[in-house]
N, C-alpha and C positions, 0 to 999 in steps of 0.2 A: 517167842512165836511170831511168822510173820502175820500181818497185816493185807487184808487184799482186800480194794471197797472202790465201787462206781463213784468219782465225784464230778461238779462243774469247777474246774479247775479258774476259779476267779483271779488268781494272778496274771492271769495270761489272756485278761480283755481285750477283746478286737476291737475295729474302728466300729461296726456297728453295734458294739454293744454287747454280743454274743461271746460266752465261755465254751473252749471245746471241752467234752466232753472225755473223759481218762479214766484211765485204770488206775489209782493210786497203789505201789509197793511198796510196803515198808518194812525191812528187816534188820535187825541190829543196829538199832540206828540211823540208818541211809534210806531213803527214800528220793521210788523212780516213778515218774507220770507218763506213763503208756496213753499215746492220742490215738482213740479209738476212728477218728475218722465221722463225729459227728460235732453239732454244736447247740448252745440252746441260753437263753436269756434266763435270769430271774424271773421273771413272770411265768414264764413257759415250765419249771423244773422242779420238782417235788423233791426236796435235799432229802426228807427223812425218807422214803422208797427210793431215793436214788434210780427215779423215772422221772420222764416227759410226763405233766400233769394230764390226763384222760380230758380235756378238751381240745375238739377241733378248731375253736376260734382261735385257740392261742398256737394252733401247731399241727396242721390237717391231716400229719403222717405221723402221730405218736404213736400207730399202733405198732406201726410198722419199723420204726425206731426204738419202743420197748422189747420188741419182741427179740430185733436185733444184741439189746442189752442185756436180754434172759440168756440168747447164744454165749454171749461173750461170756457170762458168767459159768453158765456150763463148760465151755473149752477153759478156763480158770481153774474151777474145779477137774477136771479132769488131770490136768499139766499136775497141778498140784498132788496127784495120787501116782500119778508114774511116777513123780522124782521120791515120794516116798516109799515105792515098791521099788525102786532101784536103788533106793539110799544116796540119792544124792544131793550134796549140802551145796544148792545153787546158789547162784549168785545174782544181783539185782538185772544185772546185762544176760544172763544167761536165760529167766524167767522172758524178760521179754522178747528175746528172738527166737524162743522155743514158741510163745504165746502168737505171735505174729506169724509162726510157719516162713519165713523166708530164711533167714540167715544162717550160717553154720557156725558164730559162735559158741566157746563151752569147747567146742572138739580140738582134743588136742593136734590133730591131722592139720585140720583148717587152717589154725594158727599158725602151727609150722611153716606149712606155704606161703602164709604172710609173711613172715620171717626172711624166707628164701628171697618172695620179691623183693622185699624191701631191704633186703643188704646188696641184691644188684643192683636200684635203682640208687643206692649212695654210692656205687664202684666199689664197695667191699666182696671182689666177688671171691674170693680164696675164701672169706666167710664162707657164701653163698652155698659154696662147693664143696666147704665141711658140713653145712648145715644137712644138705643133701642127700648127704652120704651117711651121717649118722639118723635121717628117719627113712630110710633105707635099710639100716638095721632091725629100726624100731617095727616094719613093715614082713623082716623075715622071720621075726620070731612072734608076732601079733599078727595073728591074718586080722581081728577084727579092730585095728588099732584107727583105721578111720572111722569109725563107727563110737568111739570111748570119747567121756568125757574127761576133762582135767582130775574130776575127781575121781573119778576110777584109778587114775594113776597115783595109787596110794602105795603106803611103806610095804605092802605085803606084793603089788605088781611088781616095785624096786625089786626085791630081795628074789622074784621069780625070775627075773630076767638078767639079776648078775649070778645066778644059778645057771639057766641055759647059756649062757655065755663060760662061764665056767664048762660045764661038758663039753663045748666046744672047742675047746684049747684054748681060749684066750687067756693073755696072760692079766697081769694086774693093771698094769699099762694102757694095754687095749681097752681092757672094762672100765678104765675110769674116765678114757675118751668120752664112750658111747654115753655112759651114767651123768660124765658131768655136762654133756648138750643139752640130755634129758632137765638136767634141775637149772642150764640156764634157761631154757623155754619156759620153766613154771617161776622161777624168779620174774620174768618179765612180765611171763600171763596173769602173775599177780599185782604187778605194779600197774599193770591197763587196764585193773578190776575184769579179768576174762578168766580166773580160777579163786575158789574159794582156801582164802589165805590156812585157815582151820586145818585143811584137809593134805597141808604142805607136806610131801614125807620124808624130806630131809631137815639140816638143821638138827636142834638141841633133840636128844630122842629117834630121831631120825636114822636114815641110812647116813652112815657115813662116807662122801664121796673120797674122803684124802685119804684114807684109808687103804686106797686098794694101789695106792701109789707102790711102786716096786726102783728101787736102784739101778737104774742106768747101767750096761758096761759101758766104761770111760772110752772113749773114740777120738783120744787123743795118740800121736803116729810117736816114737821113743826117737831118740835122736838120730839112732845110726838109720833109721827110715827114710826121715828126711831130710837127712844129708844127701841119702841116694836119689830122692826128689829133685833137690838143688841142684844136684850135677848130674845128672843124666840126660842131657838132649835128648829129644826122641825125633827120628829121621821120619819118620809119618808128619804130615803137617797136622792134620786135627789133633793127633794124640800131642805135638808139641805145644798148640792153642791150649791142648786140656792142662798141661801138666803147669804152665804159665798162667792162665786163667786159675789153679787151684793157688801157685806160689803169691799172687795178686792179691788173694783174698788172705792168707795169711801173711803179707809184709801190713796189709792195713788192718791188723787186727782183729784176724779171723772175720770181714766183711762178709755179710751172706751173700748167695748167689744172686737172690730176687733184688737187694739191695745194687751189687754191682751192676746188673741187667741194665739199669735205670740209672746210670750216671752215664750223662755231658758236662759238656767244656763250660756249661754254668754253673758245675758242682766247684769246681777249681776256685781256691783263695788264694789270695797272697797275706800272709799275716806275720809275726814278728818270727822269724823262724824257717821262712820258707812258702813255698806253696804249701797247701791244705785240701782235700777233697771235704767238702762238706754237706752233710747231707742228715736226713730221716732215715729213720725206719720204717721201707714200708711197710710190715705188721701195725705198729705205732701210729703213721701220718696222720688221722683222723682223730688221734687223740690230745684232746690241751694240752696232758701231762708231756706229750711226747716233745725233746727237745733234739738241735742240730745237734749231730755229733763233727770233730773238728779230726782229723787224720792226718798227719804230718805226710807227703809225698817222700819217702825214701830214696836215697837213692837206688835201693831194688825197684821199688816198686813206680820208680820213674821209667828205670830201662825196661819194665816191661810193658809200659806204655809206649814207647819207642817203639817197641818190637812191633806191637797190634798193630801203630801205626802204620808200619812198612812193610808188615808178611801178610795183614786180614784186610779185608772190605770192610770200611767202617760206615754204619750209615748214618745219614744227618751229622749229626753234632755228637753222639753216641764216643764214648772213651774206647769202648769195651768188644769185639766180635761177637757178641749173644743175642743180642736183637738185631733180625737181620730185615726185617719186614715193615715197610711202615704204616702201622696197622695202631687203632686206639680202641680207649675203653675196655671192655671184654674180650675182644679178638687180642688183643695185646697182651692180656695177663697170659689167656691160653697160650698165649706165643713163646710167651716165657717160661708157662709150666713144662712144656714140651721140648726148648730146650735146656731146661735145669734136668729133665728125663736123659735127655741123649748126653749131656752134661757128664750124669753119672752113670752111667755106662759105659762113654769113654774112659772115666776115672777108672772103673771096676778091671779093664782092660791093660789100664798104662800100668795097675798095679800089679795084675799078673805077671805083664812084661818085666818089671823091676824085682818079681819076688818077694813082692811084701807079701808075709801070712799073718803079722799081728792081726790085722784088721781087714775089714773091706773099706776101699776107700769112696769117699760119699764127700759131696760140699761142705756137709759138716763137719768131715775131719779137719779141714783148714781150720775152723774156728775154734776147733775144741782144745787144737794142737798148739795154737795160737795162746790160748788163755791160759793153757799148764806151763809154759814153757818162760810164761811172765811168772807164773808163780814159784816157779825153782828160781828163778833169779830174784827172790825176794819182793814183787812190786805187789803193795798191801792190794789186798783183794777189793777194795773199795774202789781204784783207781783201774782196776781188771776190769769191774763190772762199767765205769767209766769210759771205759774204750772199746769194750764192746757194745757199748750200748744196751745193755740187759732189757730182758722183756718185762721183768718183773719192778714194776713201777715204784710200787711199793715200798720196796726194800733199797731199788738202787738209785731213783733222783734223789732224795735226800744229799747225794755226793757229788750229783751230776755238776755242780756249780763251786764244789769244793777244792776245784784246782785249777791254777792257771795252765793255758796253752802250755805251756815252755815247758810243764811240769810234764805233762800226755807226751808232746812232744818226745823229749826223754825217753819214756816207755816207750813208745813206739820203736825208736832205733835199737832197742836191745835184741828186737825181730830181727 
């Protein structure tokens, strides 16, 4: 049961002497000191009434400061009866910004928003921009979802909401986008003590967020595809940029698009072997775990720098014709998002023109195409995940340091 009681918080004496005066909360353990906004001396303070003692010589306004502490105790009690008619298992943060009336801690809305600014103001904004979008969902299927607390967001609102999402066509995929934003909000809201850990509704008992995972179609291109890639010129200049920017990113090992965007002539090594492009992952950069990946420059994937060189506008220092603007921070990601868009719509086009039906072709199919095509030629799938740089940290550093250059190297030229 919690604990709620007026004290003179004597820890926390001032230079004259005087203790402010607090709301003591104490729940499970954890106890929080709400400063009511007054102060008062031992002499002046009646511990067992937890009042200003009724004389004026010690203190000319006690009436008017008791009475003030009779308020508080009634908005106390009060606070206290709503969260029990609502059933909500608050938290030590969440009693005192409800008790103060100012703050919108406790709401899962508020927080979100936090979330949003605070991955723009680190430059994560492709987070940003997922975060966005998935309480955007949370917003079309909840009219009253700024209004809920963390705890309202229990296993039976999960299961209602990967329900309506289900009637709506989505498939597994999609639902476990939206579900798994949902439970990394309440993982974090619970590590900033801003949701009551009790009321978590995933984990052990829980919804199951992996669960609703569905098998990929493989979006890797078969040979005689991209054979016809390799040698078909395309007489359009952008569709030949497109078709050369895709072959680019699979000579260096299925490279991602946002990744290519973002290399200069300081990406360039020279190491035992040759030149190297070397670089991060922008998904990764911000992360410790995240290490250089090391690219051997092929000779394809030399002449198609060559090519950029002498057929595109290159700007600054830039390898690549994709960033064409010299724009930073958040204008520069959109720069990139917009053209990784035109990107693959060129692609969706140069494959009509070639008559590919396997697939649609997208940025991804270079990388995908990239990493089957080492694995029919036998290169153990540790050294795959090695040269793509896998997202999945977990599973693929472990090997990230298990091979010498010369070794990747090697792989690499079987591209």
């Amino acid at each position: 049961m919690p604990k709620i009681s007026i004290v003179l918080y004597k820890s926390n004496q001032r230079k004259d002497g005087s203790c402010p005066v607090c709301l003591r909360v104490t729940k499970n353990g954890k106890r929080k000191y709400i400063d009511l906004g007054l102060a008062a001396n031992d002499k002046e303070w009646n511990e067992e009434l937890a009042r200003y003692k009724k004389d004026k010589r010690l203190n000319p306004n006690y009436e008017n400061y008791n009475a003030l502490l009779t308020h508080y105790e009634e908005r106390k009690d009060k606070l206290l009866r709503k969260f029990a008619e609502n059933r909500v298992n608050w938290t030590l943060n969440q009693f005192e910004e409800q008790f103060l009336g100012a703050s919108k801690q406790g709401k899962i809305y508020d927080y979100w928003l936090k979330q949003i600014e605070h991955q723009n103001e680190m430059g994560k904004y492709g987070n940003a921009r997922c975060y966005k979008a998935n309480l955007h969902i949370l917003e079309k299927y909840d009219k009253k979802i700024k209004k809920r607390l963390f705890s309202e967001i229990d296993l039976k609102y999960v299961n209602d909401l990967n329900t309506a999402l289900i009637k709506d066509g989505c498939c597994g995929n999609t639902r476990f986008g939206y579900i798994k934003a949902l439970r990394l909000m309440w993982n974090r809201a619970i590590k900033d003590n801003e949701a009551p850990q009790d009321m978590y509704p995933f984990g052990k008992g829980g919804f199951s967020v992996n669960s609703l995972k569905e098998e990929t179609r493989k979006r890797n291109l078969p040979d005689e595809d991209l054979l016809l890639i390799k040698n078909t010129p395309q007489e359009s200049s952008f569709l030949e940029c497109t078709r050369r920017l895709f072959l680019f990113s699979y000579y260096c090992a299925g490279m991602s698009f946002q990744d290519m965007a973002y290399l200069t002539t300081q990406n360039i090594e020279k190491f035992e072997g040759g030149y190297h492009i070397v670089y991060k992952r922008r998904k990764l950069k911000n992360q410790k775990e995240a290490r250089h990946l090391k690219v051997l420059i092929t000779d394809e994937a030399n002449e198609m720098l060559e090519w950029f060189k002498k057929n595109t506008i290159l700007v600054g220092d830039y390898l690549l014709p994709i960033i064409t603007i010299d724009h930073e921070g958040e204008k520069l990601y959109n720069h990139v998002l917009s053209r990784s868009r035109r990107f693959n719509l060129n692609l969706t086009a140069l494959g009509n023109i070639l008559g590919i039906k396997t697939l649609k072709l997208t940025s991804y199919v270079a990388r995908h195409t990239a990493a089957m095509v080492l694995q029919r030629k036998k290169v153990a799938r540790e050294v795959i995940s090695q040269v793509l740089g896998h997202t999945n940290l977990e599973t693929t550093n472990v090997y990230l340091d298990s091979f010498e250059t010369n070794v990747v190297d090697e792989v690499v030229k079987l591209l």
